[in-house]
C-alpha positions as CSV (number, residue, x, y, z in Angstrom):
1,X,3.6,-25.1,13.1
2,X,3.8,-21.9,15.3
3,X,6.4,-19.7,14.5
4,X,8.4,-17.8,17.4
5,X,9.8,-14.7,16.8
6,X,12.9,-15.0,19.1
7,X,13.5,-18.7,17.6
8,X,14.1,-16.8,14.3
9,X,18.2,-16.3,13.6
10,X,19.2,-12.9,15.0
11,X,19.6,-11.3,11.2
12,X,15.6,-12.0,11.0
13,X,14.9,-10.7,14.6
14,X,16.7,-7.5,13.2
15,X,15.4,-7.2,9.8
16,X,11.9,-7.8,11.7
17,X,12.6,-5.1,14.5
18,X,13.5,-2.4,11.4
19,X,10.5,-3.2,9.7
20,X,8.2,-2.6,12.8
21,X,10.1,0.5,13.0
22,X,9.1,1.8,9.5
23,X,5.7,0.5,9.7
24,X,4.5,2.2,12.7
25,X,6.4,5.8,11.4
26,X,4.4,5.6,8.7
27,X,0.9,5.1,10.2
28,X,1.5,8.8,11.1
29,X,1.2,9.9,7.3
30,X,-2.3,8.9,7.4
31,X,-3.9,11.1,9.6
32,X,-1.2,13.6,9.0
33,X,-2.6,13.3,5.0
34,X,-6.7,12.9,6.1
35,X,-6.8,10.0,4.6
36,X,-8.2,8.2,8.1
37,X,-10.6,8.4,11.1
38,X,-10.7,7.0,14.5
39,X,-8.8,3.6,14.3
40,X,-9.5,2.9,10.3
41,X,-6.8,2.1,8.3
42,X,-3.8,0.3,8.0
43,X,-0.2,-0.2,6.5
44,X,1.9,-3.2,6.1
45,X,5.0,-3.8,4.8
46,X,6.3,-7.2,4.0
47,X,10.2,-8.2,6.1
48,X,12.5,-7.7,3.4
49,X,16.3,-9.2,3.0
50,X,15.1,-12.4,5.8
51,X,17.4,-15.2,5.7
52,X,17.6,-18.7,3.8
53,X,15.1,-21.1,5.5
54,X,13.3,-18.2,7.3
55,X,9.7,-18.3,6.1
56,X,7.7,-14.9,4.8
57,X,6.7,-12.3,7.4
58,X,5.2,-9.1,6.9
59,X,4.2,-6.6,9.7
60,X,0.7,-4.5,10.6
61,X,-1.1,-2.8,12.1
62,X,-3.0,-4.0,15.6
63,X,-7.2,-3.8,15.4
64,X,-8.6,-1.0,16.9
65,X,-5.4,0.8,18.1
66,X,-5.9,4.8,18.2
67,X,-2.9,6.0,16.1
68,X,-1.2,7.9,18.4
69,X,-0.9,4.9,20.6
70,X,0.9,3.0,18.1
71,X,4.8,2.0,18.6
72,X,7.0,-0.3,16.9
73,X,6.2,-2.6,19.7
74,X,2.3,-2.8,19.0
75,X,3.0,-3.4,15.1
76,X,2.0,-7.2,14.8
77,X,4.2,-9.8,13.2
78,X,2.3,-12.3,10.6
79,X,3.6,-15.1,8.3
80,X,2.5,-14.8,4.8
81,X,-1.0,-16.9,5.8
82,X,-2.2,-14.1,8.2
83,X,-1.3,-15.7,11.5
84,X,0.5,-13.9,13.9
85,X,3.8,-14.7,15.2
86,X,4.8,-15.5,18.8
87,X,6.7,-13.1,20.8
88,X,6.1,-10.6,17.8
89,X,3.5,-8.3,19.5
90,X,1.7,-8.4,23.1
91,X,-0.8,-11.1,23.6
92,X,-3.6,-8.7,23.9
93,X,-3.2,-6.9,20.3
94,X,-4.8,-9.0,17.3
95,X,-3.4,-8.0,13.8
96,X,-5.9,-5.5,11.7
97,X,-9.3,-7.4,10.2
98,X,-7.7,-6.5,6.7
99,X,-4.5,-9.0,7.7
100,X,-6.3,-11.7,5.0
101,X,-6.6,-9.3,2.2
102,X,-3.2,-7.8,2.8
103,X,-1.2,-11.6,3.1
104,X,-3.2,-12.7,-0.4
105,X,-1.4,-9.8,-2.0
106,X,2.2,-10.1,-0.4
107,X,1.7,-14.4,-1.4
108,X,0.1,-13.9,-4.5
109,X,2.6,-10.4,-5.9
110,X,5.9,-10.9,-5.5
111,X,6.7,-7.6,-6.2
112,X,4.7,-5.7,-3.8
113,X,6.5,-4.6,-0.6
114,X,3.7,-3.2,1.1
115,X,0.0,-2.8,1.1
116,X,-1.8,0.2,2.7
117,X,-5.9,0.9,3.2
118,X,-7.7,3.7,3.7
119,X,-10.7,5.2,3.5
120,X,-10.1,8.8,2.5
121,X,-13.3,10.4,1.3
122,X,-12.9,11.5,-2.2
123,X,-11.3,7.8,-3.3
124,X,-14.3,5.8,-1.2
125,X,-16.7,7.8,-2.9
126,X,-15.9,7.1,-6.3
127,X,-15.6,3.3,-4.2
128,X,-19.2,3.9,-3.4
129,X,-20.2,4.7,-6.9
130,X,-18.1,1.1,-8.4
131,X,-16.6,3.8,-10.9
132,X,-13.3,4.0,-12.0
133,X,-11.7,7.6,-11.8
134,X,-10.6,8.5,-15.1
135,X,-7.2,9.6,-16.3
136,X,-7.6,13.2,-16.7
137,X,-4.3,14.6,-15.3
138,X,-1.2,14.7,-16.2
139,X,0.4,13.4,-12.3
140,X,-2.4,10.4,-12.7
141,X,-0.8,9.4,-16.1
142,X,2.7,9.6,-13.8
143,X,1.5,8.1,-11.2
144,X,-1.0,5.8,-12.0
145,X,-0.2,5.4,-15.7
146,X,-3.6,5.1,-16.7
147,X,-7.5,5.1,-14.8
148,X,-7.5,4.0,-10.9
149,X,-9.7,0.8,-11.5
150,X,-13.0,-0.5,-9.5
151,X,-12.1,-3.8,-7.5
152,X,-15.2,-6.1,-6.7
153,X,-17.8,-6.1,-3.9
154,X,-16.1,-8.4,-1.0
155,X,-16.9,-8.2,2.5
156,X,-13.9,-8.6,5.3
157,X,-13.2,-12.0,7.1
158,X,-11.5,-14.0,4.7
159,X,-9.0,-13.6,1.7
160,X,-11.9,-12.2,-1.0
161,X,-10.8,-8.4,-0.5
162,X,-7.2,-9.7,-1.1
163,X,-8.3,-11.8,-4.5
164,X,-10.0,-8.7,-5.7
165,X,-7.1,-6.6,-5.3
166,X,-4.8,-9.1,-7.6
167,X,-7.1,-9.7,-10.0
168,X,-7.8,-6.1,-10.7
169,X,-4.0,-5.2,-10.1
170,X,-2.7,-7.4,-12.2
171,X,-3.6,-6.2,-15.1
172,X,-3.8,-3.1,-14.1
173,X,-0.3,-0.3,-14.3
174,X,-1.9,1.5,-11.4
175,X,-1.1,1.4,-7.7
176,X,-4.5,1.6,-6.5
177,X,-7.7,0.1,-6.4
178,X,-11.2,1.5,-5.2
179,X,-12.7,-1.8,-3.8
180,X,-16.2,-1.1,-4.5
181,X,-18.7,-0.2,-1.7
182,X,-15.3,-0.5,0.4
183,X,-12.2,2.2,-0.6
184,X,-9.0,1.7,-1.9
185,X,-6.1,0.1,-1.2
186,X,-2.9,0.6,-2.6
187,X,0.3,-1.3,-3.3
188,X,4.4,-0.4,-3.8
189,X,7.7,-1.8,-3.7
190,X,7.6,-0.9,-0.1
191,X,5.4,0.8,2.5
192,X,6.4,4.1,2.0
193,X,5.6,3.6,-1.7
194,X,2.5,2.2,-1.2
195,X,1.6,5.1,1.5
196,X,2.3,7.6,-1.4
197,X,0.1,5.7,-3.6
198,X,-2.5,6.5,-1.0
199,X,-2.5,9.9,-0.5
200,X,-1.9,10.3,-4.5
201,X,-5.1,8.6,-5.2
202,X,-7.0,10.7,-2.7
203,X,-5.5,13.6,-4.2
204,X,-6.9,12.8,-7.8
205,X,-10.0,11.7,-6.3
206,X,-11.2,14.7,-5.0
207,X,-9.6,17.1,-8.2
208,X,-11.1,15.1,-10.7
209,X,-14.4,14.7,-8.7
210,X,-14.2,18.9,-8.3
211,X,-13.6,18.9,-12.3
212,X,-16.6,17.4,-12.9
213,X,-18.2,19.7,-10.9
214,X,-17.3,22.4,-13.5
215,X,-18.2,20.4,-16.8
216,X,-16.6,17.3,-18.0
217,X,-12.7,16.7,-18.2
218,X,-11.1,15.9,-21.0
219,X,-9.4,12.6,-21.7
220,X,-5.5,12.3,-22.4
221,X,-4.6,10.1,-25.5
222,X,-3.0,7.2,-24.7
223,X,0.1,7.6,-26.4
224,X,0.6,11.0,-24.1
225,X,-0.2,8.8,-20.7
226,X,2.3,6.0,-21.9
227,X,4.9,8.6,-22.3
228,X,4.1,10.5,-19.3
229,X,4.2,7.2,-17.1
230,X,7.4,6.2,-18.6
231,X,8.8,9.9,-18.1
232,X,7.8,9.4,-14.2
233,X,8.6,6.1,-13.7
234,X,12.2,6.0,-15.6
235,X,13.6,9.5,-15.8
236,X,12.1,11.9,-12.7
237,X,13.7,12.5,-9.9
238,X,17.4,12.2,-8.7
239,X,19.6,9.2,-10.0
240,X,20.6,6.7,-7.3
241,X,23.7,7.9,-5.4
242,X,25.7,4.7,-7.7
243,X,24.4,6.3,-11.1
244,X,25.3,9.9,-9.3
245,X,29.1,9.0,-8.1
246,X,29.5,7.1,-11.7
247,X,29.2,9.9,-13.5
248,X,31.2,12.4,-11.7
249,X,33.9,10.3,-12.1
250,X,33.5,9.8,-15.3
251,X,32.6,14.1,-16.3
C-alpha cells in the first residue's frame, strides 16, 4: 500500500512538517562540528506524537544533496520499512543509501528518536581498526557510560548495518557505535540527542587516540563510571521547567 502524505489527517501533516523542520536544522551541526565531507552523512529523526491509525514515519536525509542545499522541503519522508512517502519530498530526491539501516533501528528500538551517521575521522579510524575506544575519561563515563563498542563488518544496501547497530546497542549503555571498516552511528531520544552523541564520540575519539600518543591511559573502575553515568544522566543539568516552578512554590 503506498502511503500519501497529504492523505494523512492534518495533525500528522503537521507533526510531519515540524519534524522536516528539525531535521534539516540539524544537518547544519555536522559540517559546523567536522564531523562530514562532501555529501556524507546523515540524520533522521523518527515523527513523534502521530495519530491513532497513522502508521510510523521518520524523516532523512536525500542522497547526494550538498548540505547547504538542504531545506525542510528536500528532507524525505519514509515509513518505518524505508520506503518513501508520496507527496513527502520531490520526485527527483531518493532518501540517503543508509535509509535501511536507520528504519531497522527506529522498528527494532522503540526508544530511539533519532539515528545520525558520520564519518568523522578520529571515530572511523578507531572504525578502521574494529577496536573499541576505551573508557578513559571522565565525559565518556557521562556520556557513554562505559567503552564506545565495535559494530560488525556490513556493507550498505540492505538492513545488515541496521542489525549490527541493535545488536551491539542493545546491550550496550552507550550512544554510539564504530561499525567496523564503516564509522559510527549514533542513537538518542531525538535527533538532536543523537547529533550530540555524534560529535561527543568524535570528541573522545580523537583525545583518547592523542592519549595514546603520549603512553597508555589509565582505565576508570567501574564503580566510578557507574556513578559518573548516573551523575550525568539523572542529576546534571537544569531541572525541567515542571520540577523548577514546583519547587518555587513550594521554597
Amino acid at each position: 500500500m503506498t502511503l500519501v502524505l497529504t492523505d494523512l489527517p492534518d495533525a500528522a501533516q503537521r507533526a510531519v512538517a515540524a519534524t522536516r523542520e528539525r531535521v534539516a536544522a540539524l544537518h547544519a551541526e555536522l559540517p559546523r562540528n567536522q564531523l562530514v565531507v562532501w555529501t556524507a552523512g546523515n540524520v533522521s529523526e523518527r515523527v513523534p506524537d502521530l495519530p491513532e491509525g497513522v502508521p510510523g514515519l521518520f524523516v532523512i536525509k536525500p542522497s547526494g544533496v550538498s548540505y547547504d542545499e538542504l531545506t525542510p522541503e528536500t528532507m524525505v519522508v519514509c515509513t518505518l520499512d524505508g520506503q518513501k512517502i508520496v507527496d513527502g519530498t520531490p520526485d527527483a530526491l531518493s532518501p540517503s543509501s543508509d535509509t535501511a539501516a536507520h528504519a531497522y533501528v527506529y522498528e527494532h528500538m522503540d526508544h530511539v528518536g533519532g539515528v545520525v551517521h558520520t564519518h568523522s575521522t578520529y571515530a572511523t579510524a578507531w572504525a578502521a581498526r574494529g577496536e573499541e575506544i576505551p573508557c578513559v575519561l571522565t565525559m565518556m563515563a557521562d556520556e557513554f557510560g562505559g567503552p564506545v563498542p565495535v559494530g560488525p563488518f556490513a556493507v550498505i544496501g540492505d538492513d545488515s548495518i541496521g542489525r549490527g547497530i541493535v545488536e551491539t546497542l542493545r546491550g550496550s549503555r552507550s550512544p554510539a557505535v564504530l561499525m567496523q571498516n564503516h564509522g559510527p552511528f549514533t542513537i538518542g531520544k531525538d535527533a538532536r540527542a543523537a547529533v550530540k552523541a555524534a560529535v561527543m564520540c568524535e570528541e573522545v575519539a580523537r583525545t583518547v587516540h592523542v592519549s595514546r600518543q603520549l603512553g597508555e591511559p589509565l582505565p576508570i573502575e567501574q564503580s566510578l563510571v557507574d556513578s559518573l553515568f548516573d551523575r550525568y544522566q539523572n542529576v546534571y543539568g537544569q531541572p525541567a521547567a515542571g520540577t523548577a516552578a514546583q519547587q518555587t512554590q513550594e521554597a
